[in-house]
Biotite code that builds the C-alpha atoms (Angstrom):
import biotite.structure as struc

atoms = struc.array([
    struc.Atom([43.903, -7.466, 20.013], chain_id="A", res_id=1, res_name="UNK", atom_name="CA", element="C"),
    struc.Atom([40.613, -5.519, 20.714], chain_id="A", res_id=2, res_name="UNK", atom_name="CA", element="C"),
    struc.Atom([38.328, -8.989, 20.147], chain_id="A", res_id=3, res_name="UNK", atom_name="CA", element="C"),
    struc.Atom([35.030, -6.696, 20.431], chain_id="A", res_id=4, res_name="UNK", atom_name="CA", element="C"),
    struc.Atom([36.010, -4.311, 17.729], chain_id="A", res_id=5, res_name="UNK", atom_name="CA", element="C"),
    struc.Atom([37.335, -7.231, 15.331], chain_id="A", res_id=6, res_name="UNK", atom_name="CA", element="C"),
    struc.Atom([33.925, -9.315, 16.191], chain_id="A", res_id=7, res_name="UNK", atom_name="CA", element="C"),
    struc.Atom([32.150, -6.006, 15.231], chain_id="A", res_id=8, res_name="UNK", atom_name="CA", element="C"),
    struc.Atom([34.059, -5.793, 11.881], chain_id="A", res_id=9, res_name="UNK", atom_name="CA", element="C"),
    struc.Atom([33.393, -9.122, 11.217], chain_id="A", res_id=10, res_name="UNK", atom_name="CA", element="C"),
    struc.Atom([29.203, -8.749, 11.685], chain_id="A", res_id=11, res_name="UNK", atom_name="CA", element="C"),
    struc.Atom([29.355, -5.820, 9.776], chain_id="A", res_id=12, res_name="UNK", atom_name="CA", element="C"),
    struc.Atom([31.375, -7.360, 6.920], chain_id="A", res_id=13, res_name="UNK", atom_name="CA", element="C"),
    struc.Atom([28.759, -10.182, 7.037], chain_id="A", res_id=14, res_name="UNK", atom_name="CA", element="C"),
    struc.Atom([25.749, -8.013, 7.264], chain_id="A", res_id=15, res_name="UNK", atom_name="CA", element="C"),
    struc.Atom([26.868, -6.122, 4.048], chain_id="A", res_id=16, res_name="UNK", atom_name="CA", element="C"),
    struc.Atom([27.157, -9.622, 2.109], chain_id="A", res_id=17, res_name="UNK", atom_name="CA", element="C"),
    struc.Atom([23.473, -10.174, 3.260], chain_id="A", res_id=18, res_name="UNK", atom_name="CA", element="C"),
    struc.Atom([22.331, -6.860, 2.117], chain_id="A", res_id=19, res_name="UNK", atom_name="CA", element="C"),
    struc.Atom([23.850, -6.699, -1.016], chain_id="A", res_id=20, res_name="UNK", atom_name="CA", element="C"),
    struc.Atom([22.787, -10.609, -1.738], chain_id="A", res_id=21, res_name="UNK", atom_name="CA", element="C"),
    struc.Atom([18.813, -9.216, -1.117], chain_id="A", res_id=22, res_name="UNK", atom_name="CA", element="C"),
    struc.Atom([19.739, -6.245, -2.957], chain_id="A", res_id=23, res_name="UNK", atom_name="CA", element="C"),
    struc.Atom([20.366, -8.504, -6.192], chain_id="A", res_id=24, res_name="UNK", atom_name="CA", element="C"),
    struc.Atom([16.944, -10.265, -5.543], chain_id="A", res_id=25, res_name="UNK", atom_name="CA", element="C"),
    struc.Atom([14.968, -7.474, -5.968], chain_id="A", res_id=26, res_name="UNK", atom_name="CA", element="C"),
    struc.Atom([12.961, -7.855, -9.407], chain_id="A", res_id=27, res_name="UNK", atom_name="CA", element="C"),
    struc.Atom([13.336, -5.801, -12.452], chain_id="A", res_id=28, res_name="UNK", atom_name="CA", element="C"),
    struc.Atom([11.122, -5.039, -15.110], chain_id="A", res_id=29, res_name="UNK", atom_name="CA", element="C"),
    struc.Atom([7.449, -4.129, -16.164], chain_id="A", res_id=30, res_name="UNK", atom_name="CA", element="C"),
    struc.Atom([6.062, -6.727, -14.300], chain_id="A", res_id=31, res_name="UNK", atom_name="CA", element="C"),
    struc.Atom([7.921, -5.883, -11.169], chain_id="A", res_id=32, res_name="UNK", atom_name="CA", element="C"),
    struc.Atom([7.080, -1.591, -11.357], chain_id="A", res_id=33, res_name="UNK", atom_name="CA", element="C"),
    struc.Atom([3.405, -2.879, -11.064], chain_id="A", res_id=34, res_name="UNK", atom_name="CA", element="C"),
    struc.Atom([3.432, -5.414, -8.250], chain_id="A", res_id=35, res_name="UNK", atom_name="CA", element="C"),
    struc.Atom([5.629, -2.566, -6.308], chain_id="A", res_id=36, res_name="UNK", atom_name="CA", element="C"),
    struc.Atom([2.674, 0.380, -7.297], chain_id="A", res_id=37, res_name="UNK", atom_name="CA", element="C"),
    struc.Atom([0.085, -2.493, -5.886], chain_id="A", res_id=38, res_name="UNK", atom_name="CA", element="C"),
    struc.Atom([2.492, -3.046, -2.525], chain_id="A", res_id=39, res_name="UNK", atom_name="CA", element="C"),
    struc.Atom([2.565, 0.484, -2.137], chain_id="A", res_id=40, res_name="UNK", atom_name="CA", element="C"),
    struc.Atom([-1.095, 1.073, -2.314], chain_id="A", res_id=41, res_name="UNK", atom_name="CA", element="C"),
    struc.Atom([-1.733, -1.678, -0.006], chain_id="A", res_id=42, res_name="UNK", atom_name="CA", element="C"),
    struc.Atom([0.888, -0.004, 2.253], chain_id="A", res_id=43, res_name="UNK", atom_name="CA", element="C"),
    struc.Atom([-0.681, 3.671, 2.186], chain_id="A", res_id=44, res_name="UNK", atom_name="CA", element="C"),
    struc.Atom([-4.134, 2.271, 2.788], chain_id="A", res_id=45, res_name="UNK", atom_name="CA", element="C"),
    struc.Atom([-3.759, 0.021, 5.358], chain_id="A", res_id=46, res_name="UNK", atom_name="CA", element="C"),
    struc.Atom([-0.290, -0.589, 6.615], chain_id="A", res_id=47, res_name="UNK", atom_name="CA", element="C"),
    struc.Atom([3.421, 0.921, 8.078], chain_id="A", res_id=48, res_name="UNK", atom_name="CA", element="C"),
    struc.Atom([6.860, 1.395, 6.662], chain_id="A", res_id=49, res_name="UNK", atom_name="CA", element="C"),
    struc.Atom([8.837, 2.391, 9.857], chain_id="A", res_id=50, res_name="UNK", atom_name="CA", element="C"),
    struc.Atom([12.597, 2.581, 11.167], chain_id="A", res_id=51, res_name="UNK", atom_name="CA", element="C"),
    struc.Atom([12.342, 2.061, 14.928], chain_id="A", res_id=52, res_name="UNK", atom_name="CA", element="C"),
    struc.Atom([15.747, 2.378, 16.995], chain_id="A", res_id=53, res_name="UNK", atom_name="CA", element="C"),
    struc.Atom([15.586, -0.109, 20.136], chain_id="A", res_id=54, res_name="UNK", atom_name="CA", element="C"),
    struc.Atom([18.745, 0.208, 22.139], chain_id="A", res_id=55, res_name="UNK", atom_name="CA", element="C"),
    struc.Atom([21.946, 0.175, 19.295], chain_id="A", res_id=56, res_name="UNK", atom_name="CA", element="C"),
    struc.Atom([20.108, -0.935, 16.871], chain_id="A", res_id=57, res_name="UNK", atom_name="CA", element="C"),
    struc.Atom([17.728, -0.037, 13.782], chain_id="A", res_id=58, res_name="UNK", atom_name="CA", element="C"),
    struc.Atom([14.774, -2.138, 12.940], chain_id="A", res_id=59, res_name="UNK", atom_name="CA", element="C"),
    struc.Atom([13.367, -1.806, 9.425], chain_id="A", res_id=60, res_name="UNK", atom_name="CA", element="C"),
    struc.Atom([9.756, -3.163, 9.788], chain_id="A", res_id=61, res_name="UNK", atom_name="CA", element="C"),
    struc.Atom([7.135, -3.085, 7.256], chain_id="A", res_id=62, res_name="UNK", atom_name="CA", element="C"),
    struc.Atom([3.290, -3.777, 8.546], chain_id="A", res_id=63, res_name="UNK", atom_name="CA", element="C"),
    struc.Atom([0.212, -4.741, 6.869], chain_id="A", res_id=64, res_name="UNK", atom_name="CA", element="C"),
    struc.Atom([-3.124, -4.874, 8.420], chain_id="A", res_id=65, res_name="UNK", atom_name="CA", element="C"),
    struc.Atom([-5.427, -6.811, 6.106], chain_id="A", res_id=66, res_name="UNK", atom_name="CA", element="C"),
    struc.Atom([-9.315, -7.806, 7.056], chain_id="A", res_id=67, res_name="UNK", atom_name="CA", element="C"),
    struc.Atom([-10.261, -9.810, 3.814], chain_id="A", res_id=68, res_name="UNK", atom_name="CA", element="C"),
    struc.Atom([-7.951, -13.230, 3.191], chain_id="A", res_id=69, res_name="UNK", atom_name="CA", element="C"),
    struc.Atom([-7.623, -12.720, -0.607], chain_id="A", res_id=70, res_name="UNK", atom_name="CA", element="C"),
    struc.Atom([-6.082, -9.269, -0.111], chain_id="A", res_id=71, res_name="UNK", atom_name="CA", element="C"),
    struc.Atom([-3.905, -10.619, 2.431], chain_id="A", res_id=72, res_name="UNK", atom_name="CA", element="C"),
    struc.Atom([-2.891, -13.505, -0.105], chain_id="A", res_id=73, res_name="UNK", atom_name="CA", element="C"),
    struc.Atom([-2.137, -11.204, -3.130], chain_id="A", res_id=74, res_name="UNK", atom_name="CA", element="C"),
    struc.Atom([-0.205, -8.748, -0.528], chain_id="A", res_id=75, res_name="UNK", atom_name="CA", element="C"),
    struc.Atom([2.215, -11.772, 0.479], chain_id="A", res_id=76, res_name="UNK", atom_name="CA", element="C"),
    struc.Atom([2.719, -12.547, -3.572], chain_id="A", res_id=77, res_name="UNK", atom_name="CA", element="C"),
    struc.Atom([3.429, -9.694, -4.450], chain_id="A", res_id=78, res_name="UNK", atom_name="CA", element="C"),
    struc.Atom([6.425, -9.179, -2.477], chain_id="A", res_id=79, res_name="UNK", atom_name="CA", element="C"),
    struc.Atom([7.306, -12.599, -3.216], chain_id="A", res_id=80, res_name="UNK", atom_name="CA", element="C"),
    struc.Atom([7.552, -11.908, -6.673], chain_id="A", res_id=81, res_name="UNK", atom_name="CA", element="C"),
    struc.Atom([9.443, -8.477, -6.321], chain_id="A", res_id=82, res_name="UNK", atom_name="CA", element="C"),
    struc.Atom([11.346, -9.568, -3.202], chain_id="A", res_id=83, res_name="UNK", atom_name="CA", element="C"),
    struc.Atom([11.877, -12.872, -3.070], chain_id="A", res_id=84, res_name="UNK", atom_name="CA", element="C"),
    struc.Atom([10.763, -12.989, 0.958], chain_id="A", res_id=85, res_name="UNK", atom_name="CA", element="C"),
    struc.Atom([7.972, -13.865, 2.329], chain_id="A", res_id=86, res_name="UNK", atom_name="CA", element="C"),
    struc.Atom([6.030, -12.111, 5.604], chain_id="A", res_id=87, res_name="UNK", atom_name="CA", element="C"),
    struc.Atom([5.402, -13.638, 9.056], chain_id="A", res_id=88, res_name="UNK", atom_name="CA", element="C"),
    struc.Atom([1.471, -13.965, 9.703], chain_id="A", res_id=89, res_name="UNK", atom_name="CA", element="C"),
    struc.Atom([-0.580, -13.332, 13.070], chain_id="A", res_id=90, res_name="UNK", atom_name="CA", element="C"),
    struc.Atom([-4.249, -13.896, 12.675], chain_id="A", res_id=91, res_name="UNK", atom_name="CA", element="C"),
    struc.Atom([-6.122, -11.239, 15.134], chain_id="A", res_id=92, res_name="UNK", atom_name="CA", element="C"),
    struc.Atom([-9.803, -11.094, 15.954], chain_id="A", res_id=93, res_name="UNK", atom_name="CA", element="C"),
    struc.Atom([-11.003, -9.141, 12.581], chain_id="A", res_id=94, res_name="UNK", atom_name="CA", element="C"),
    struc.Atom([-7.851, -8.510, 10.647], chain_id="A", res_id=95, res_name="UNK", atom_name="CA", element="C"),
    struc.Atom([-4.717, -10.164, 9.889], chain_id="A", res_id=96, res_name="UNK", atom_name="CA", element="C"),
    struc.Atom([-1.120, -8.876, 11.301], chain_id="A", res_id=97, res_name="UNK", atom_name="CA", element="C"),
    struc.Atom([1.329, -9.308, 7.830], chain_id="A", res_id=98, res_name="UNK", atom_name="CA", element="C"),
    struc.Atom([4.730, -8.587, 9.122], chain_id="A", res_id=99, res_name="UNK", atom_name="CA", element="C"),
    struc.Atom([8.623, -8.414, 7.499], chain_id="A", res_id=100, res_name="UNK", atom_name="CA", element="C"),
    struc.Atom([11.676, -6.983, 8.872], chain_id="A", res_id=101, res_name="UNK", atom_name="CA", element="C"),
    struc.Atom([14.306, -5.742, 5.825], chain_id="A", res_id=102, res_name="UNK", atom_name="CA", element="C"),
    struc.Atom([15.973, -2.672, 5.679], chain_id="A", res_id=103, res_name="UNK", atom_name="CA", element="C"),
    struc.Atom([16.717, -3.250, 1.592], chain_id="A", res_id=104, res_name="UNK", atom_name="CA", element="C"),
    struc.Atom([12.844, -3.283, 1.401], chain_id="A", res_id=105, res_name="UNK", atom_name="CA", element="C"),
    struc.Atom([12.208, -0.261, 3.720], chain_id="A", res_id=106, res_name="UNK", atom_name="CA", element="C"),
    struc.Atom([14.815, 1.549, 1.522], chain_id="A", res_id=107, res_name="UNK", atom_name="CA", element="C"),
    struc.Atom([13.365, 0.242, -2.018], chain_id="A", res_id=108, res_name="UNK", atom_name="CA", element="C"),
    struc.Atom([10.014, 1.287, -1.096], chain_id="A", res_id=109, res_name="UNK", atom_name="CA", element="C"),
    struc.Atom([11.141, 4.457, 0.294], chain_id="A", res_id=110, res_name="UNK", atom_name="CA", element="C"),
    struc.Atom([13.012, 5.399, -3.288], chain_id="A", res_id=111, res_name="UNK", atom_name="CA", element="C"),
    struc.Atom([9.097, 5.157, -4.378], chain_id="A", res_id=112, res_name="UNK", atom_name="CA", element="C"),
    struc.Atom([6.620, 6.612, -1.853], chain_id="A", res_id=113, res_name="UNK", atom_name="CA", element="C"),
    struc.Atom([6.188, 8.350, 1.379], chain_id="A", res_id=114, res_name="UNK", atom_name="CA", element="C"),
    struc.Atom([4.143, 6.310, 3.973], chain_id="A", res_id=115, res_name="UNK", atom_name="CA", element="C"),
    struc.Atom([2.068, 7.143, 7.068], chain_id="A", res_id=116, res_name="UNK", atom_name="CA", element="C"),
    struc.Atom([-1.186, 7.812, 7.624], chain_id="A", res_id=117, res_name="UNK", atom_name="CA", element="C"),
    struc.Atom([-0.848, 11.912, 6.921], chain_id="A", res_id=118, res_name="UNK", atom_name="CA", element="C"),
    struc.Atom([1.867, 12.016, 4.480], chain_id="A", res_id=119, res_name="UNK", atom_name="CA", element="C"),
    struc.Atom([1.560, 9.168, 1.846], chain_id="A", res_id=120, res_name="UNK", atom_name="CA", element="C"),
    struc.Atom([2.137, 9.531, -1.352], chain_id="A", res_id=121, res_name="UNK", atom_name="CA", element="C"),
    struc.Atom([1.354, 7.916, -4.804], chain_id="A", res_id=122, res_name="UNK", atom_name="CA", element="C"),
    struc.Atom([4.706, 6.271, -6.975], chain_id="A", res_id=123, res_name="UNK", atom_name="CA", element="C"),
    struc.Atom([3.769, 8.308, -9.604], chain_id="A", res_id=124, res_name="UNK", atom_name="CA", element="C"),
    struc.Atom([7.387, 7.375, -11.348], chain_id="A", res_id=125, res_name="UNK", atom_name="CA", element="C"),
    struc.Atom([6.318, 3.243, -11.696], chain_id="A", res_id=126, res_name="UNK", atom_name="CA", element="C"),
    struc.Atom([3.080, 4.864, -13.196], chain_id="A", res_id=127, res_name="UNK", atom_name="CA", element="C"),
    struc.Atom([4.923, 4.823, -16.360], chain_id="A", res_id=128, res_name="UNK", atom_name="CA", element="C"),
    struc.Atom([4.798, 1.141, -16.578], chain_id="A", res_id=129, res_name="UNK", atom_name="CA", element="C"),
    struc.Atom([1.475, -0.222, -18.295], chain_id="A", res_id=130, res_name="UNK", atom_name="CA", element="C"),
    struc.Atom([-1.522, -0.667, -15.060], chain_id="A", res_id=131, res_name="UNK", atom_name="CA", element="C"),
    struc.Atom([1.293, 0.265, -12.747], chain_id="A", res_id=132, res_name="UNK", atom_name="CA", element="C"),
    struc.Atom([-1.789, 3.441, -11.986], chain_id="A", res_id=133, res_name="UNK", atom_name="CA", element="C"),
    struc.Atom([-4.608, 1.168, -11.775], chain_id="A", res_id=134, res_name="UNK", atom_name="CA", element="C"),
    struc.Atom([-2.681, -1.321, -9.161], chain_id="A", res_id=135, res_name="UNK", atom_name="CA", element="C"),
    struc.Atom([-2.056, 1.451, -7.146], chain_id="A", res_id=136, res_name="UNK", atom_name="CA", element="C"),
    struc.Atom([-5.733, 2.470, -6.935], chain_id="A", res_id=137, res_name="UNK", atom_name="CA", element="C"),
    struc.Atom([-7.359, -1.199, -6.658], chain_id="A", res_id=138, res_name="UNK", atom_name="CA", element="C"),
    struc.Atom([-4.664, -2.014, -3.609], chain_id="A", res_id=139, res_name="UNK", atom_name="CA", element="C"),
    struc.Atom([-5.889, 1.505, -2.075], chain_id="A", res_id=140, res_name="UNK", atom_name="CA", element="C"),
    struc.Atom([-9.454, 1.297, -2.963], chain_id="A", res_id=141, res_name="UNK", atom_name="CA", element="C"),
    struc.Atom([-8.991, -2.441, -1.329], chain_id="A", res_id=142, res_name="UNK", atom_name="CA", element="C"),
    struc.Atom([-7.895, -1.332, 2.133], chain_id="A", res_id=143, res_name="UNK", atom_name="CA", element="C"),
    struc.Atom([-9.370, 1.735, 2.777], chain_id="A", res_id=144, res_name="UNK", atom_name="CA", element="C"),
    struc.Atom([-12.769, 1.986, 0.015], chain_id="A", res_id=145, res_name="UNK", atom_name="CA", element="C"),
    struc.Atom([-16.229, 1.813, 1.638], chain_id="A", res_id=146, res_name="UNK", atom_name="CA", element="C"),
    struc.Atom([-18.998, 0.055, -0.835], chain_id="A", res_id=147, res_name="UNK", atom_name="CA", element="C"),
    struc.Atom([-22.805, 0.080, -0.669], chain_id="A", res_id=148, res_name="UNK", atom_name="CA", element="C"),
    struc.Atom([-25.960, -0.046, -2.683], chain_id="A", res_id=149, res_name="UNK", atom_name="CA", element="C"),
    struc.Atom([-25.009, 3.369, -4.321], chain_id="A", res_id=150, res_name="UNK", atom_name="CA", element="C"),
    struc.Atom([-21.617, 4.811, -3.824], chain_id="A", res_id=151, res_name="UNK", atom_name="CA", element="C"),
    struc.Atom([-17.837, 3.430, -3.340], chain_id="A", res_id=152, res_name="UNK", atom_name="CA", element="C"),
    struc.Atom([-15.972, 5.664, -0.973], chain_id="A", res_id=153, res_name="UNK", atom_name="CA", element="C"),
    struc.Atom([-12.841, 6.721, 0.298], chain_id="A", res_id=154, res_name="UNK", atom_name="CA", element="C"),
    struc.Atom([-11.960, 9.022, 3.320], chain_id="A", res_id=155, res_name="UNK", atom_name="CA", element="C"),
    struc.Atom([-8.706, 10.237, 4.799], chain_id="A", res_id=156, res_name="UNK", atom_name="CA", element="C"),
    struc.Atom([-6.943, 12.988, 6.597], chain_id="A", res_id=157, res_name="UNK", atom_name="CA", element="C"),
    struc.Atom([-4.341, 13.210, 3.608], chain_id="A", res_id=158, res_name="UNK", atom_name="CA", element="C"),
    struc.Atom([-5.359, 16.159, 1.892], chain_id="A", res_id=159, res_name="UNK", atom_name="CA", element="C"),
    struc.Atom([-2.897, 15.952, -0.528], chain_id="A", res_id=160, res_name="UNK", atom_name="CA", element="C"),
    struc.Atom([-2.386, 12.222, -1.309], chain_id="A", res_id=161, res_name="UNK", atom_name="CA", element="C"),
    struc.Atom([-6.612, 12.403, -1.967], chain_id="A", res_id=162, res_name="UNK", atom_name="CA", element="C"),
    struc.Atom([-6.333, 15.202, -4.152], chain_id="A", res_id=163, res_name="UNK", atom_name="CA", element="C"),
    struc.Atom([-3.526, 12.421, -5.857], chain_id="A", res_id=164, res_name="UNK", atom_name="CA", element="C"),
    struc.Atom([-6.418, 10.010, -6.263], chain_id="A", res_id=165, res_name="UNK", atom_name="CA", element="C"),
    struc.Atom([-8.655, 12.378, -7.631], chain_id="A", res_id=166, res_name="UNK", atom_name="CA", element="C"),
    struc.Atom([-6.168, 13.635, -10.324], chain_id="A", res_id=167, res_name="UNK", atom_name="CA", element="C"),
    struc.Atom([-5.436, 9.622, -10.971], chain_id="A", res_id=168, res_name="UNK", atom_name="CA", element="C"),
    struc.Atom([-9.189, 9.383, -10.868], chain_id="A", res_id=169, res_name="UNK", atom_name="CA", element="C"),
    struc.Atom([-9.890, 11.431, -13.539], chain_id="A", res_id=170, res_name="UNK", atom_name="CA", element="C"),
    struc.Atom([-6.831, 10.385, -15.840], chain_id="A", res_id=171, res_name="UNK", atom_name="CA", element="C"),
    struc.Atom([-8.576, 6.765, -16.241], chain_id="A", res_id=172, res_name="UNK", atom_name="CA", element="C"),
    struc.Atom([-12.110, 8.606, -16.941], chain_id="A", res_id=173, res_name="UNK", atom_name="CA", element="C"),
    struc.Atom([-13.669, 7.958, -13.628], chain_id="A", res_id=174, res_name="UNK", atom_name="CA", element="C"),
    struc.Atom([-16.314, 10.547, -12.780], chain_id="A", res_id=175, res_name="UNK", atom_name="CA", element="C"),
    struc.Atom([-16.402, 11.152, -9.208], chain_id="A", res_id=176, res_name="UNK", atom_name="CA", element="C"),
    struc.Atom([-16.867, 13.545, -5.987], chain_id="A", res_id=177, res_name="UNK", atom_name="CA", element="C"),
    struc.Atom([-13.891, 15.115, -4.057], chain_id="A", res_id=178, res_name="UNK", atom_name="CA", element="C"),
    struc.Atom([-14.833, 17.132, -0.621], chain_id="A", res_id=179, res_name="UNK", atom_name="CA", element="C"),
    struc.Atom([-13.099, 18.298, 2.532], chain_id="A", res_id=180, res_name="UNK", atom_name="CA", element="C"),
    struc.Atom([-15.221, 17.744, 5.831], chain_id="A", res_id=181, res_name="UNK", atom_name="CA", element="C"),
    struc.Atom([-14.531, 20.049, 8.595], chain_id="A", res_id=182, res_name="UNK", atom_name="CA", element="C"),
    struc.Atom([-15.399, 18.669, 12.224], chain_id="A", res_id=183, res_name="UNK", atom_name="CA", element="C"),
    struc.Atom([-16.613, 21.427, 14.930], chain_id="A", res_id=184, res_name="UNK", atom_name="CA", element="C"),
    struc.Atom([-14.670, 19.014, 17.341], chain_id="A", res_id=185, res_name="UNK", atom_name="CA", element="C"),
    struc.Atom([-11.337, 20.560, 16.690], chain_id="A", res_id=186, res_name="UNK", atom_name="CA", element="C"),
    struc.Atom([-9.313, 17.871, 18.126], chain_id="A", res_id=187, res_name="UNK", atom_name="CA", element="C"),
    struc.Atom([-10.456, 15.904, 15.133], chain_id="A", res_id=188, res_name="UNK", atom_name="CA", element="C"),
    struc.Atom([-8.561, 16.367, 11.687], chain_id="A", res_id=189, res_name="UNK", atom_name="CA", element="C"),
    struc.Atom([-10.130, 17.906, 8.850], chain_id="A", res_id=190, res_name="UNK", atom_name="CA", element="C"),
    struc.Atom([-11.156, 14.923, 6.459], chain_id="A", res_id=191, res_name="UNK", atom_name="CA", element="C"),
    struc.Atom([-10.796, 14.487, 2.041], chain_id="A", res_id=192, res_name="UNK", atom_name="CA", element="C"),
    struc.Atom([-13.739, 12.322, 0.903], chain_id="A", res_id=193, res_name="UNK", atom_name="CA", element="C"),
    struc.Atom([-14.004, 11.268, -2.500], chain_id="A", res_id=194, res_name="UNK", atom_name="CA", element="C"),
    struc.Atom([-17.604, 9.133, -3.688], chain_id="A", res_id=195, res_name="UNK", atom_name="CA", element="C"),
    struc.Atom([-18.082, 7.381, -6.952], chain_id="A", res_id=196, res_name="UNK", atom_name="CA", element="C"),
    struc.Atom([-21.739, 7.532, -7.585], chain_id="A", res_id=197, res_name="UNK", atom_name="CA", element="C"),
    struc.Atom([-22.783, 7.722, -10.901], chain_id="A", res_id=198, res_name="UNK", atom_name="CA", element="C"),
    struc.Atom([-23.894, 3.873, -11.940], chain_id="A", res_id=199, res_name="UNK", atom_name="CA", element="C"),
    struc.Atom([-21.603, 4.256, -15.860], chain_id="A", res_id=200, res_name="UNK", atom_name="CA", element="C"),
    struc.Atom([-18.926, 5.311, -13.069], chain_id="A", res_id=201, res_name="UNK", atom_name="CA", element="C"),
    struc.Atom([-18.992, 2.860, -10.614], chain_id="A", res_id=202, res_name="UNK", atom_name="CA", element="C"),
    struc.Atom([-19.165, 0.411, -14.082], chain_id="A", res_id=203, res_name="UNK", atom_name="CA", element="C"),
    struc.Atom([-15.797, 1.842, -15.202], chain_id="A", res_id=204, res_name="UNK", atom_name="CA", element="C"),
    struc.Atom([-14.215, 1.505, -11.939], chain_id="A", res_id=205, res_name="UNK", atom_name="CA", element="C"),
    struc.Atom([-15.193, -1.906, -11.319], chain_id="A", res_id=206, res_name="UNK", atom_name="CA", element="C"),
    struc.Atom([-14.066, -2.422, -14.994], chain_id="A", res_id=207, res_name="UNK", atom_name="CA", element="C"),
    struc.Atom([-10.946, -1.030, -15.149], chain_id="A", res_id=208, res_name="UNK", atom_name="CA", element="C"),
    struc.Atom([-9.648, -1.333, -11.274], chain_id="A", res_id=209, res_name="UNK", atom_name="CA", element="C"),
    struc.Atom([-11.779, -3.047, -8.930], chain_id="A", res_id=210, res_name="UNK", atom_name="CA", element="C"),
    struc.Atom([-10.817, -4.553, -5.666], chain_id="A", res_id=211, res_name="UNK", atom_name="CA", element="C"),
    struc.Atom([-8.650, -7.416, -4.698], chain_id="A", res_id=212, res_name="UNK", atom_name="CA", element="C"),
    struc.Atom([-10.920, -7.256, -1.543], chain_id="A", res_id=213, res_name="UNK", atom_name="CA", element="C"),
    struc.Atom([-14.011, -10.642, -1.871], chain_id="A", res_id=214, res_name="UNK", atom_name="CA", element="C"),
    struc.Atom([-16.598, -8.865, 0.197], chain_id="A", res_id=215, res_name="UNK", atom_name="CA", element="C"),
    struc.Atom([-16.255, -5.335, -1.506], chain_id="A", res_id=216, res_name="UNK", atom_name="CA", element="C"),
    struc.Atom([-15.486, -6.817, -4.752], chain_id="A", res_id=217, res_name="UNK", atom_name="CA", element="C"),
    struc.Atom([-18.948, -8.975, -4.360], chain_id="A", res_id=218, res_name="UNK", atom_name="CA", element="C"),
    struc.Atom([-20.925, -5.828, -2.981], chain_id="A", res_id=219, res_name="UNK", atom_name="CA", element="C"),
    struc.Atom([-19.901, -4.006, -5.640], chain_id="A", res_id=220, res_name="UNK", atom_name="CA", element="C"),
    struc.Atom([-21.117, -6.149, -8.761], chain_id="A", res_id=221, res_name="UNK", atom_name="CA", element="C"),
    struc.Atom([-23.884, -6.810, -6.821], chain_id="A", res_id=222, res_name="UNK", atom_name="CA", element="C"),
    struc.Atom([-24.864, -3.324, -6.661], chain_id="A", res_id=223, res_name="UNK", atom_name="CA", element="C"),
    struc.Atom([-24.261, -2.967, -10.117], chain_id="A", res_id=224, res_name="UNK", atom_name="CA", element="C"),
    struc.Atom([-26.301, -5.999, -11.004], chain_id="A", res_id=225, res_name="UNK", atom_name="CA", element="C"),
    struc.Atom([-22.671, -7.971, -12.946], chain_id="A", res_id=226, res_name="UNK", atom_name="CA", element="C"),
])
């Protein structure tokens, strides 16, 4: 008897079981479309949904860079709640390293949205679920949204994923600015900037999206005088 090939039968029998156990785990429902539309914002703003090969094997490892604690908290809830699993945490100098390795996650995400920094995209199918859009855009706006005295802004080198946000943008009634900024350096990428501005918009967005971010959340209705 071949001991390695029946040994290999047997991991692979067991691995299935495991997979198809987490598979059952995943949550269903309203309430589950949104928390995925906010993990997947979170994800294209600030994290990494990547299948890395090391020797034989796959790894399925999804990454999420948060620098505030409260987004970090609802990040770790949310795929709780849809999941059932719950991330490894590494505290760095100025951000916090949110880490899980699952290939049924990698997969259920990947049914949703494209990741990476150049190619996300928005899970426009959850958006049919009620604030399944608005999730989307607070987790974004959360990890990647700059906020001052007059203007809440976004940049990125994802052409089309901005022009996304601007089309989502204008769906929920928020005025705003879209732009593409060339650099003369041309080993720099061309950049999409949208800029809320206008004091009624900035109102509406922090009314109907806002952040799950405390220090842009505060800067924000502070600006606005809330």
């Amino acid at each position: 008897m071949d001991f390695s090939k029946r040994n290999k039968k047997v991991a692979l029998a067991r691995w299935k079981k495991v997979l198809s156990k987490e598979k059952e785990n995943i949550s269903e429902g309203r309430k589950s479309l949104v928390a995925k539309a906010a993990i997947c914002g979170f994800l294209a703003g600030d994290g990494s949904v990547q299948k890395r090969k090391e020797k034989r094997f796959f790894h399925h490892q999804i990454d999420f860079f948060p620098d505030d604690k409260d987004m970090m908290h609802t990040y770790i809830e949310l795929i709780k709640a849809v999941y059932n699993k719950e991330p490894s945490i590494k505290k760095n100098k100025n951000f916090y390293s949110v880490r899980i390795n699952s290939k049924t996650i990698f997969e259920d995400l990947n049914k949703h949205a494209k990741f990476g920094v150049k190619n996300w995209t928005l899970p426009k199918e959850l958006f049919e679920a009620d604030e399944a859009k608005q999730n989307w855009l607070r987790a974004f706006f959360s990890a990647e949204a700059y906020v001052n005295k007059s203007s809440i802004k976004v940049q990125t080198v994802n052409k089309e994923g901005m022009k996304e946000i601007s089309k989502a943008l204008d769906s929920l009634g928020v005025s705003h600015n879209y732009y593409e900024y060339n650099s003369k350096n041309k080993s720099e990428y061309p950049v999409s900037i949208i800029s809320i501005l206008k004091k009624e918009s900035r109102i509406k967005y922090c009314n109907i999206i806002g952040f799950w971010h405390r220090k842009k959340s505060k800067a924000l209705k502070e600006a606005l005088g809330l």
